[in-house]
Backbone bond lengths (Angstrom), bond angles and torsions (degrees), N, CA, C in turn:
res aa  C-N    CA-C-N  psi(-1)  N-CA   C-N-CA  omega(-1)  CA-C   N-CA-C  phi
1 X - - - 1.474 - - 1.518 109.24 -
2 X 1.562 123.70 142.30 1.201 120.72 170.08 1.678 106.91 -119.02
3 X 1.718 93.45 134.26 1.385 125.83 167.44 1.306 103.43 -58.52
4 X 1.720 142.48 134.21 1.259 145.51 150.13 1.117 107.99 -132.79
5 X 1.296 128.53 129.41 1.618 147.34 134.65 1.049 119.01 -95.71
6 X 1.593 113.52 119.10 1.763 127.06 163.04 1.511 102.87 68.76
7 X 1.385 120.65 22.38 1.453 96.62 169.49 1.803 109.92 -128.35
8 X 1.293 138.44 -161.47 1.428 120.81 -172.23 1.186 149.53 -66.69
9 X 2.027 89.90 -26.12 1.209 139.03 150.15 1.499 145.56 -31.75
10 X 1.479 95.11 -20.77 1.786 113.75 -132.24 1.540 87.47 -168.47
11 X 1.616 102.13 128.26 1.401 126.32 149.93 1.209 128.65 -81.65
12 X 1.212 135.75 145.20 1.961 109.34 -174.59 1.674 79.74 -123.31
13 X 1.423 153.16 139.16 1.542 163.52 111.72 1.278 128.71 -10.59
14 X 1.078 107.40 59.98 2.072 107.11 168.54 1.328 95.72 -27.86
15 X 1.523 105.57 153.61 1.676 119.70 158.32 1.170 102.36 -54.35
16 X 1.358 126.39 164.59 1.025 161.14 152.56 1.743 108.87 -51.51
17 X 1.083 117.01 -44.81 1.938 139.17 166.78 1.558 92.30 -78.98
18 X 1.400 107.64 92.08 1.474 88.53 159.85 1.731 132.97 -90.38
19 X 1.526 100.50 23.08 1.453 92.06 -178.23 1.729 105.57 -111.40
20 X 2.396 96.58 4.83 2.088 82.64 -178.44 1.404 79.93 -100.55
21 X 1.634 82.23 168.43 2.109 105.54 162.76 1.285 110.50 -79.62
22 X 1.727 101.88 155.23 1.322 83.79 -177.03 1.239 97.63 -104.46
23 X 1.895 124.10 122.94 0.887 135.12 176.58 1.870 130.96 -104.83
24 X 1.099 102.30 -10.30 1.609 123.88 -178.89 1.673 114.86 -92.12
25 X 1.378 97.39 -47.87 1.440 107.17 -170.47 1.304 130.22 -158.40
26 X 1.328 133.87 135.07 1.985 152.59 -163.30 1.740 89.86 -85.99
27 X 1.276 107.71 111.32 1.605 114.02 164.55 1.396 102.92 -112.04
28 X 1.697 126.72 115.91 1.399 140.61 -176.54 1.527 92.08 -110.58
29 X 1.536 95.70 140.14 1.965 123.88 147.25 1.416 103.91 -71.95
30 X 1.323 117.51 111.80 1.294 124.41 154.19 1.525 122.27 -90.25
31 X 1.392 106.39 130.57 1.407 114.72 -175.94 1.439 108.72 -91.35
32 X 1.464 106.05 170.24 1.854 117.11 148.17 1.222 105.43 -110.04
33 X 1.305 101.97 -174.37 1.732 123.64 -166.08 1.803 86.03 -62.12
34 X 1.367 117.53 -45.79 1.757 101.23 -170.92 1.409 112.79 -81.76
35 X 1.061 138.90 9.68 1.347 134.37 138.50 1.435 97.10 126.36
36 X 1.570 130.09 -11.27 1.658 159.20 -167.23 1.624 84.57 -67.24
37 X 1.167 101.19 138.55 1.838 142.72 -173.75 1.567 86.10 -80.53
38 X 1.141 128.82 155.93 1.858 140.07 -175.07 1.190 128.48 -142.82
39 X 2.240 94.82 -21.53 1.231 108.20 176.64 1.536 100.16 125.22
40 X 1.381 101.39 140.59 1.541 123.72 162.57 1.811 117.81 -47.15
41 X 1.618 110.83 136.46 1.446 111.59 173.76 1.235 126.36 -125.16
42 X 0.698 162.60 85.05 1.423 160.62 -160.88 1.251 130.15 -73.38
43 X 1.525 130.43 100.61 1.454 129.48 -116.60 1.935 80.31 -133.20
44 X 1.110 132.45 -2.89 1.350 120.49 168.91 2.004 101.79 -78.35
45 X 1.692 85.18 157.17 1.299 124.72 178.37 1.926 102.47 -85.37
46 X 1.474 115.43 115.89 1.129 94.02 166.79 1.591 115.24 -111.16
47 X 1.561 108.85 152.25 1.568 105.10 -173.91 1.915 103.35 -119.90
48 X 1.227 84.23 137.05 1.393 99.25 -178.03 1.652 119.09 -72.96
49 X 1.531 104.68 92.17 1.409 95.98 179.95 1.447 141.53 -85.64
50 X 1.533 99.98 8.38 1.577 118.24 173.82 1.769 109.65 -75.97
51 X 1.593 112.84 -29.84 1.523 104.86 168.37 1.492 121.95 -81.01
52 X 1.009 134.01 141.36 1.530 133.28 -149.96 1.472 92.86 -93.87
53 X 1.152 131.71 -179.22 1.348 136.79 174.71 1.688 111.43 -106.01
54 X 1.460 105.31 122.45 1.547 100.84 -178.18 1.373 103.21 -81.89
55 X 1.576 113.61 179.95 1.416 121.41 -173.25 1.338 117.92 -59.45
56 X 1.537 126.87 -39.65 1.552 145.85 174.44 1.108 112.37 -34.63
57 X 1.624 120.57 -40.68 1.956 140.27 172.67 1.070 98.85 -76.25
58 X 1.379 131.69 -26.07 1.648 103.94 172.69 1.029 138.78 -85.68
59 X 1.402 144.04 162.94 1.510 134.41 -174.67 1.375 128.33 -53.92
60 X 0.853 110.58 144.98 1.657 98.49 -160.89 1.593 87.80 -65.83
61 X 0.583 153.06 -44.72 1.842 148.54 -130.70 1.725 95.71 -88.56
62 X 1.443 97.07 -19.94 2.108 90.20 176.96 1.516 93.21 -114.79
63 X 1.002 138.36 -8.67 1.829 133.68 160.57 1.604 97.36 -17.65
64 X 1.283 137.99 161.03 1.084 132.46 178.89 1.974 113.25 -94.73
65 X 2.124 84.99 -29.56 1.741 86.54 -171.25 1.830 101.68 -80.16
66 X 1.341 96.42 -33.28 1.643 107.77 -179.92 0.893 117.48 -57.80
67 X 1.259 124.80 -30.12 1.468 144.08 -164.65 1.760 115.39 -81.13
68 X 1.244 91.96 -36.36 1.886 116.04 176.46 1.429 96.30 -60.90
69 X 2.114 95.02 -68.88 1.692 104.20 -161.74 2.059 102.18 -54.20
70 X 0.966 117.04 -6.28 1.479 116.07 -160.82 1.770 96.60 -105.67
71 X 1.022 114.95 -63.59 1.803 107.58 -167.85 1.500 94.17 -112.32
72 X 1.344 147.46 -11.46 1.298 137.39 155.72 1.750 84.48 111.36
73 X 1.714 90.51 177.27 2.099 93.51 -168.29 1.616 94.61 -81.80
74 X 0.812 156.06 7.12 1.395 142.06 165.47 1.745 114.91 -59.89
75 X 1.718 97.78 -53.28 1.771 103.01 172.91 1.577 103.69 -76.12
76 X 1.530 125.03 34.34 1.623 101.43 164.69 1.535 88.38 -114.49
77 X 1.816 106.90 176.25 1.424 117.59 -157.19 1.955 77.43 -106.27
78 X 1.248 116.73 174.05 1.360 124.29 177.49 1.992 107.10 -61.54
79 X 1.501 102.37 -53.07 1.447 116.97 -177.81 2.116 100.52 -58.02
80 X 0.985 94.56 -23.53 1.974 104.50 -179.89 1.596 102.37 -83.59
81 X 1.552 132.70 -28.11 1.178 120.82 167.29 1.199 121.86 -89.24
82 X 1.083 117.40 -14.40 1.810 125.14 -173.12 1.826 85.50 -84.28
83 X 1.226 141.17 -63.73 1.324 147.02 179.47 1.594 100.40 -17.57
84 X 1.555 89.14 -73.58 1.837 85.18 175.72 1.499 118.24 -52.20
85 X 1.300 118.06 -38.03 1.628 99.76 -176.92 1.666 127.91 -60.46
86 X 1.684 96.10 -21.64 1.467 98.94 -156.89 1.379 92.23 -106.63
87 X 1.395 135.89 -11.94 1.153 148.25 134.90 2.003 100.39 99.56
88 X 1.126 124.41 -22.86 1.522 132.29 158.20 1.528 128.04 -155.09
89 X 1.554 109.74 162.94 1.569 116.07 -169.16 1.583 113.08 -87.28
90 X 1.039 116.19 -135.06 1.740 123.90 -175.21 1.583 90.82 -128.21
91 X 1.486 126.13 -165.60 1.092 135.31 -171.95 1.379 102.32 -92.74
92 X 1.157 129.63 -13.00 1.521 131.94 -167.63 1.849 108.52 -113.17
93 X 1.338 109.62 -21.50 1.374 118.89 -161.46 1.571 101.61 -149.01
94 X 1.442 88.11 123.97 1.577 119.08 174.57 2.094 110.53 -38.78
95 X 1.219 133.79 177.80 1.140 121.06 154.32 2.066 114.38 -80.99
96 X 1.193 101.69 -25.68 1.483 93.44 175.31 1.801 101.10 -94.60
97 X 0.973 128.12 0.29 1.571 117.71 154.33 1.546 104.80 -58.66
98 X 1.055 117.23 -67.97 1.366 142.80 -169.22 1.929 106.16 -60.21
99 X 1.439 116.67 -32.63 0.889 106.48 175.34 2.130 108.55 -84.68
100 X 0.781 110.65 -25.15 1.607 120.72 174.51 1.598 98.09 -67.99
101 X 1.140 120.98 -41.40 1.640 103.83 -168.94 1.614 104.46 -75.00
102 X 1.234 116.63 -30.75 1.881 136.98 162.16 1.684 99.75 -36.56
103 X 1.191 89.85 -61.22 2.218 99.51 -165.13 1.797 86.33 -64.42
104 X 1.484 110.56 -66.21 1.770 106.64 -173.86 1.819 110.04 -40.40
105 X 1.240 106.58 -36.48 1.596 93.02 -161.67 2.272 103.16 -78.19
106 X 1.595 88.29 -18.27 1.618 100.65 167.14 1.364 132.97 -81.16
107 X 1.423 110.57 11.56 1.551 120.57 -171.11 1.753 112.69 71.48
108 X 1.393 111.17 20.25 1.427 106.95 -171.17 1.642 119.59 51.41
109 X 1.418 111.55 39.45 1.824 125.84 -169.12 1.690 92.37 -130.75
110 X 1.240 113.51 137.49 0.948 122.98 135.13 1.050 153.02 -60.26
111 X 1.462 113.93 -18.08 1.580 128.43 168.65 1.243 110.50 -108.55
112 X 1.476 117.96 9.02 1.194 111.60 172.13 1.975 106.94 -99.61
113 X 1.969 88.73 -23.60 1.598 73.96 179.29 1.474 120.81 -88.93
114 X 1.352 122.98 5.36 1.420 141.13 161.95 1.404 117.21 -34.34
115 X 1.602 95.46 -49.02 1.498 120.67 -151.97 1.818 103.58 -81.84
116 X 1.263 96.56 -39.91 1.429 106.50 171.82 1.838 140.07 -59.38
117 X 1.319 99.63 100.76 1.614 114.35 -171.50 1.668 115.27 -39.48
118 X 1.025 123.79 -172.57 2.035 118.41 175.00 1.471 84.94 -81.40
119 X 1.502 121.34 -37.84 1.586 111.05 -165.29 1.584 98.14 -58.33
120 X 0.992 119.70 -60.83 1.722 112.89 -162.72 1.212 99.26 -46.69
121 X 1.865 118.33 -53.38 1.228 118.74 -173.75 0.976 142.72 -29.65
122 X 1.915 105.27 -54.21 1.696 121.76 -171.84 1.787 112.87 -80.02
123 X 1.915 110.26 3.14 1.262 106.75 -174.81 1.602 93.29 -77.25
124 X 1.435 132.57 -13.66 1.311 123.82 -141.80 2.344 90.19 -92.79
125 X 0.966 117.12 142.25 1.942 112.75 -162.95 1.746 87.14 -70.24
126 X 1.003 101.42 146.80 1.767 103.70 -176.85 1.525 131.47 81.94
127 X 1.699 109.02 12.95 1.291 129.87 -171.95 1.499 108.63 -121.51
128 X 0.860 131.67 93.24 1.374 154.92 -172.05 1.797 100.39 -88.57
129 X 0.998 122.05 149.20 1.504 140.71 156.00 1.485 99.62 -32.80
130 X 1.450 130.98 -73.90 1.062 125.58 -159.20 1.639 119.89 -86.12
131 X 1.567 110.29 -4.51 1.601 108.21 157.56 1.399 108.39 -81.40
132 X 1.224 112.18 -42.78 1.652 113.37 -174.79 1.714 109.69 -45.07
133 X 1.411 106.36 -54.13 1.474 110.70 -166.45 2.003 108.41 -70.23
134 X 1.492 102.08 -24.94 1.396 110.89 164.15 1.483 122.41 -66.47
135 X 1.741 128.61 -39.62 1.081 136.70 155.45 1.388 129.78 -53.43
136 X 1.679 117.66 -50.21 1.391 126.81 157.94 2.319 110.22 -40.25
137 X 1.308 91.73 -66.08 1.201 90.13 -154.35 1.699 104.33 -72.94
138 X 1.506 108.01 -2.31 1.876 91.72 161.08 1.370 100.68 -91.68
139 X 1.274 142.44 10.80 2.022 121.73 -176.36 1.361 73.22 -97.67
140 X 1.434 145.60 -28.04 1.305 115.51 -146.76 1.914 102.40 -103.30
141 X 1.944 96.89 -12.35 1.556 92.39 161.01 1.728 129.92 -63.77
142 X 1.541 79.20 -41.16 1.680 105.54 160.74 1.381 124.85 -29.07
143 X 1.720 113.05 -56.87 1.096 143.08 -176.34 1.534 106.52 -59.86
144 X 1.596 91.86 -56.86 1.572 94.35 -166.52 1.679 120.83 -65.10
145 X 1.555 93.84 -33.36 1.803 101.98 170.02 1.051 117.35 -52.83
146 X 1.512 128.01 -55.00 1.269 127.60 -164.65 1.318 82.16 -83.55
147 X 1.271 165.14 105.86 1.238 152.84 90.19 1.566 97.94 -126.98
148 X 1.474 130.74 -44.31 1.611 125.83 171.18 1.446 99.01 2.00
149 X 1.239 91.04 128.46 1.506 96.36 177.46 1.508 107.23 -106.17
150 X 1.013 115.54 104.45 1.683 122.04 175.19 1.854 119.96 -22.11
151 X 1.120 103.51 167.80 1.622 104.23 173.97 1.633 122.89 -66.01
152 X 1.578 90.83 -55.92 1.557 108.07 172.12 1.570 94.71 -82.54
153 X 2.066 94.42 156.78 1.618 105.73 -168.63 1.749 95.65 -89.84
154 X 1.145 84.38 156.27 1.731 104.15 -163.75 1.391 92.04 -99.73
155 X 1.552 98.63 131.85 1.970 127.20 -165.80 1.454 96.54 -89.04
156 X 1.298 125.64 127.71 1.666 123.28 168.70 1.643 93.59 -105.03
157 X 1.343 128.82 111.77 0.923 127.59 -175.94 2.260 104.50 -122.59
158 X 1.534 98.51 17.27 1.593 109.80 167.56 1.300 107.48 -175.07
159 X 1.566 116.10 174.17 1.272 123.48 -172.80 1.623 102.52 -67.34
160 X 1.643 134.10 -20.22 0.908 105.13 -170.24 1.827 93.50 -91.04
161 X 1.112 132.20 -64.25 1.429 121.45 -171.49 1.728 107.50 -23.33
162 X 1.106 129.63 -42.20 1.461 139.03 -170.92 2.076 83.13 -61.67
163 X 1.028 109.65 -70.18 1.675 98.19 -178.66 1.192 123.73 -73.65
164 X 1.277 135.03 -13.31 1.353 116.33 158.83 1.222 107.77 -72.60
165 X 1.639 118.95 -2.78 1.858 94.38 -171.70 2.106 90.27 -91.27
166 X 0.796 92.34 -13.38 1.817 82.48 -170.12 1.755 116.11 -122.01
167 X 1.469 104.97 2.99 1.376 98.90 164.19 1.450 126.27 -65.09
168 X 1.179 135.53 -19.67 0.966 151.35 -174.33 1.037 114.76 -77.50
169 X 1.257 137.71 -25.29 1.633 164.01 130.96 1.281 108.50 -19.49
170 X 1.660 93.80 -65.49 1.988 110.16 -149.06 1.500 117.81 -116.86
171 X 1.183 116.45 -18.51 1.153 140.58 -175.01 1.710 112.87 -57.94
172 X 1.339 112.73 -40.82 1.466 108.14 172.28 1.869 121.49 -129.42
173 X 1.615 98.35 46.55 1.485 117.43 179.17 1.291 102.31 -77.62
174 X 1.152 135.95 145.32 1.505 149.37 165.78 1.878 102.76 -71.62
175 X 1.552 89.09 -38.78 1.770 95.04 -175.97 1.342 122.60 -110.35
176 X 1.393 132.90 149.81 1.294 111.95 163.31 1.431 151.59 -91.93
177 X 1.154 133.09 123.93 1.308 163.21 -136.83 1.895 108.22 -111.23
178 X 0.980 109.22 141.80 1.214 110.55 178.44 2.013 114.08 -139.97
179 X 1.481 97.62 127.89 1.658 88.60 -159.72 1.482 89.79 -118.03
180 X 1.717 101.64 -170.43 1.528 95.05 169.43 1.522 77.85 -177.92
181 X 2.081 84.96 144.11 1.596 113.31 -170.81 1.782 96.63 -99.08
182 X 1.283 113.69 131.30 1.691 117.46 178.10 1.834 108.53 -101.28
183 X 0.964 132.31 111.46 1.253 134.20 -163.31 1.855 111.69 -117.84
184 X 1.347 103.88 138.08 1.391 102.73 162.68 1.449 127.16 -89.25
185 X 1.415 114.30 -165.28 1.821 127.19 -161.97 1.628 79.68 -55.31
186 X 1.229 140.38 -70.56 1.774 149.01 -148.42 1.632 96.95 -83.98
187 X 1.494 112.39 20.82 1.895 103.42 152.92 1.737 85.93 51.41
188 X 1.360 137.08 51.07 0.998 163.95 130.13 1.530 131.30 -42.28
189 X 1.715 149.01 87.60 0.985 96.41 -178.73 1.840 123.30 -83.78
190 X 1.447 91.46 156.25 1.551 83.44 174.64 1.780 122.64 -100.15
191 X 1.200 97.50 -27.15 1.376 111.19 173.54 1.465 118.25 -173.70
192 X 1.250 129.76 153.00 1.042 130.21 -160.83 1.312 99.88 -144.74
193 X 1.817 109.93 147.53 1.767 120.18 -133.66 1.605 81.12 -146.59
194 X 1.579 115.55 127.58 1.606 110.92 132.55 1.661 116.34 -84.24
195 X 1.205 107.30 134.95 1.864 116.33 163.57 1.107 118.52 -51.96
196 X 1.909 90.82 -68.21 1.557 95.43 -127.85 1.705 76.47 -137.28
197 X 1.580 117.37 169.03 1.484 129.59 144.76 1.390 100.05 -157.93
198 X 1.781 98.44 147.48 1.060 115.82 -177.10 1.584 122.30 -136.96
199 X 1.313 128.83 -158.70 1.339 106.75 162.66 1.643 128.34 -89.11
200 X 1.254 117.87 -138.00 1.527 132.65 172.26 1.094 103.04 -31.99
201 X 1.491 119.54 -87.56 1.462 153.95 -174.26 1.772 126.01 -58.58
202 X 0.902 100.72 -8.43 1.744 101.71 -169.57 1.648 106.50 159.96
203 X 1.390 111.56 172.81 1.048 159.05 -156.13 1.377 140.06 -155.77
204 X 1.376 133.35 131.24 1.411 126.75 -173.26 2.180 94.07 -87.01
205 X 0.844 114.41 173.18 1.513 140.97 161.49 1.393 115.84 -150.72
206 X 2.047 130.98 118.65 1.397 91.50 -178.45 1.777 84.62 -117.43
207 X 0.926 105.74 141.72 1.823 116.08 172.58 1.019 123.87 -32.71
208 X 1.735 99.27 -42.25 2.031 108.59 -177.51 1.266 108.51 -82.64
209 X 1.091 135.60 5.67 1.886 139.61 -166.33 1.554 83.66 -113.57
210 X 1.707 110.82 -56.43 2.125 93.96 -174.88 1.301 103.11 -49.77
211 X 1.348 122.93 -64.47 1.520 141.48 -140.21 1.640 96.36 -63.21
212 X 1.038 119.84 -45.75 2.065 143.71 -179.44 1.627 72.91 -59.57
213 X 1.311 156.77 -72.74 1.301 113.90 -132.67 1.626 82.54 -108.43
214 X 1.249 146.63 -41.94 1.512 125.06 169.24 1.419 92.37 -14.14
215 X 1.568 113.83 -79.16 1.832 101.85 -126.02 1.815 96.47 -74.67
216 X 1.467 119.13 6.20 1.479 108.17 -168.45 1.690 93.28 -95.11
217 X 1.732 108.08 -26.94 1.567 86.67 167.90 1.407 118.71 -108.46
218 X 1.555 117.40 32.12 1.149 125.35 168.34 1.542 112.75 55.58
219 X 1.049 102.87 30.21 1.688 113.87 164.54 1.955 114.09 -50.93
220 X 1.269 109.39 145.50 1.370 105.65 -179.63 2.061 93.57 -103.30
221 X 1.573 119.11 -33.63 1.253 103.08 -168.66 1.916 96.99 -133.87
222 X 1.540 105.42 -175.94 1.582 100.50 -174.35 1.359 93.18 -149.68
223 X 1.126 125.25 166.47 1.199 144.20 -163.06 2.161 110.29 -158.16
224 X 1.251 91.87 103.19 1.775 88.32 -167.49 1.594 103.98 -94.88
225 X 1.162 110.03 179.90 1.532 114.00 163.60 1.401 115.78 177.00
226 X 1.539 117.35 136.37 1.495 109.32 166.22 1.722 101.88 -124.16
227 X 1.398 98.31 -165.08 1.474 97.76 178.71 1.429 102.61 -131.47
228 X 1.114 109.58 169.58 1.717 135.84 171.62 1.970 110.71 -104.80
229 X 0.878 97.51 101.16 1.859 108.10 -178.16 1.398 101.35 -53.03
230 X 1.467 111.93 -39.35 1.680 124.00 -155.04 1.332 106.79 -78.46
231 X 1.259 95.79 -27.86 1.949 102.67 -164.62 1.307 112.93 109.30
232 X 1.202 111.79 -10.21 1.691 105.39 -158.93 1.712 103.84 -70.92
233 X 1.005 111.19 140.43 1.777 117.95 171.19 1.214 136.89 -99.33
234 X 1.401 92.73 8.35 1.538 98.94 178.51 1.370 108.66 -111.11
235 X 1.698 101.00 144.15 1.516 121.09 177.43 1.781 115.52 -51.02
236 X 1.096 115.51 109.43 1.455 102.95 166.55 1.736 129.74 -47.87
237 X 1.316 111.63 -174.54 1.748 99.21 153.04 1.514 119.39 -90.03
238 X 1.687 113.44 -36.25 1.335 100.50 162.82 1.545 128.79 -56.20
239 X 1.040 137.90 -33.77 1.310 172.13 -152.43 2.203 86.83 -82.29
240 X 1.271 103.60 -76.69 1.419 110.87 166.59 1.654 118.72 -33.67
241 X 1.511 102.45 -63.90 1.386 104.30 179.43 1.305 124.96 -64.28
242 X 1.312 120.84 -27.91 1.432 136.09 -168.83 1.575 104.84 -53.91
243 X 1.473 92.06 -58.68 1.485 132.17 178.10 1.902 107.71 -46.79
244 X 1.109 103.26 -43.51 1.357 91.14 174.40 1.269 121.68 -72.47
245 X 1.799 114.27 -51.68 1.273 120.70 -162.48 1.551 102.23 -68.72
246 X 1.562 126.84 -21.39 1.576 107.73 179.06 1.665 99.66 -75.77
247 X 1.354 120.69 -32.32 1.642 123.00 179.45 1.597 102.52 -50.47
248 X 1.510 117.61 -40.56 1.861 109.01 -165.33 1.833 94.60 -79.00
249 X 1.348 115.15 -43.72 1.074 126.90 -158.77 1.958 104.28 -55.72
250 X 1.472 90.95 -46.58 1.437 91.46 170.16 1.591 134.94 -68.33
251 X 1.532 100.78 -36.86 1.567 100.02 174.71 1.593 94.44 -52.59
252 X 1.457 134.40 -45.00 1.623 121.33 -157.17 1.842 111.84 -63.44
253 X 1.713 100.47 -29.97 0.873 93.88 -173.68 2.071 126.23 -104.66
254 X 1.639 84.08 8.30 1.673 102.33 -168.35 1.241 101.04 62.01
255 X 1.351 131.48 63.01 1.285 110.73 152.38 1.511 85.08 -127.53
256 X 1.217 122.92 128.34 1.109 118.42 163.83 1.773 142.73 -79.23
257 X 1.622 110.86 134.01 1.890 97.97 -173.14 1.499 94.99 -91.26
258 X 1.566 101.56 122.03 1.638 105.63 -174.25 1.839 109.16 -104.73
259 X 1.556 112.83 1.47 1.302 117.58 -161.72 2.210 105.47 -158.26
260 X 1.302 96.75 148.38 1.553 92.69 164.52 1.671 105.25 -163.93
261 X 1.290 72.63 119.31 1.941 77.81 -160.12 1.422 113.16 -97.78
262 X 1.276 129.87 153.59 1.964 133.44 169.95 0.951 73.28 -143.78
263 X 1.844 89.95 124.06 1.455 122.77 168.06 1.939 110.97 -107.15
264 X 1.060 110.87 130.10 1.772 118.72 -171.22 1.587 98.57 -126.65
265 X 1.302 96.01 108.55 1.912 86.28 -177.22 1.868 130.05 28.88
266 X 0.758 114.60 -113.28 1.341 121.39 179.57 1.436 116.39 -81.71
267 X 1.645 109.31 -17.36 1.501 114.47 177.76 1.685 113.31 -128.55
268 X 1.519 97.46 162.60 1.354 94.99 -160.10 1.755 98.14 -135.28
269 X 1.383 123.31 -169.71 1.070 145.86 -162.28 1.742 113.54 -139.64
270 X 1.358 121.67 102.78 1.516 108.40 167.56 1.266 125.84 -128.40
271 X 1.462 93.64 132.60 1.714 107.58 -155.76 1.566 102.06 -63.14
272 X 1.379 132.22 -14.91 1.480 140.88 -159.05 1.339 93.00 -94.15
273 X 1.721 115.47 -39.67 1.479 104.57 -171.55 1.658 116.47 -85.14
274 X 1.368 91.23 -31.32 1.690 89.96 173.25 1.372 111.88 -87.38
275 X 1.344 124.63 34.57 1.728 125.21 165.63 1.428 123.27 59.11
276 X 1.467 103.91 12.32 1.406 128.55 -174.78 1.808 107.54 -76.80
277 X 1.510 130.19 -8.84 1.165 133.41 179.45 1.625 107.79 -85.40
């Protein structure tokens, strides 16, 4: 049989619509040897546009891992690094589909998706047990970097250095926790202590448990802090009192309380700055 288009041989088939183009697809008259019509063919490719395109169809240069090895992790989007962690999508959704519905179910925050357990995680469609526990345990590598504690001892020379050294700690506890920074003569830290943990609402602190490990590392000053789960920023009355009795406790013993911190997510409270010491 011979194929003809547009030549003397050969009929070529307007649409049926003669006022669209034909833009999709070439419909040819196929002949036989006696020159007899056989029937219409339809020589377009059709593509299924109800299946989405997985990452493999895309260019390598927006691939998410290619994309790293190519401009480094700075040119990936947040939803482009989570992709790599969880490493694939569902049948319907890409891994960075799947990683965007992760960021949506987190308020689009990063410290909000920190905060989030595998349980919150695996509610999100495309979150399996074993991405969740892969997602958890990089915020908490996250965590751990920014807290590495350098070689040389780290100088708190204001209320905020005092919280960047321990937000990282307290900053995304469900419960509250109460820590304390031990410092030498050069406002030094020397080591840094959790007390106490408690639930939602509160926490014990007892003075003679801080003061017992000051004088064992011979600290000259201290620096305490708990957090507020709720957000709230205001000083309680226990919170007030606490605050004093480690202040008397210290003049007896010269170690001085130079700080008392409530930490609220990203923001905090200092008892030194609001004249509260």
């Amino acid at each position: 049989m011979d194929l003809v288009s547009g030549t003397p041989t050969g009929t070529y088939w307007k649409s049926q619509n003669a006022t669209s183009k034909l833009r999709d697809s070439h419909v040819f008259r196929i002949k036989n040897r006696n020159q007899q019509p056989i029937g219409p063919v339809n020589l377009a490719v059709k593509i299924d546009e109800s299946r989405p395109l997985t990452i493999k169809s895309w260019s390598p240069e927006d691939r998410p891992r290619e994309k790293l090895a190519l401009k480094g992790t700075a040119a990936l989007s947040d939803a482009e690094l989570i992709a790599i962690l969880i490493g694939s999508g569902t049948a319907k959704l890409s891994a960075v589909d799947v990683s965007k519905k992760v960021l949506q179910h987190a308020g689009n925050n990063l410290h909000t998706l920190a905060k989030l357990s595998v349980k919150d995680l695996v509610k999100v469609n495309g979150i399996g047990d074993a991405k969740a526990y892969t997602i958890v345990a990089a915020m908490e590598l996250g965590r751990r970097r920014k807290e590495a504690e350098p070689n040389e001892r780290h100088k708190i020379s204001s209320s905020r250095d005092a919280y960047d050294h321990l937000a990282g700690d307290m900053m995304d506890l469900p419960h509250e926790e109460f820590w304390v920074l031990l410092l030498n003569r050069a406002h030094q830290v020397v080591k840094k202590k959790r007390i106490s943990e408690g639930g939602v609402s509160g926490t014990v602190a007892d003075p003679k448990i801080i003061y017992k490990m000051a004088l064992e590392e011979l600290a000259s000053g201290i620096i305490v802090a708990h957090n507020h789960p709720s957000g709230n920023m205001t000083a309680s009355q226990s919170d007030i009192d606490l605050t004093r009795k480690l202040k008397e406790a210290g003049k007896f013993l010269e170690i001085q309380l130079l700080d008392h911190l409530i930490i609220c997510g990203q923001k905090y409270v200092s008892f030194a700055d609001e004249g509260l010491l």
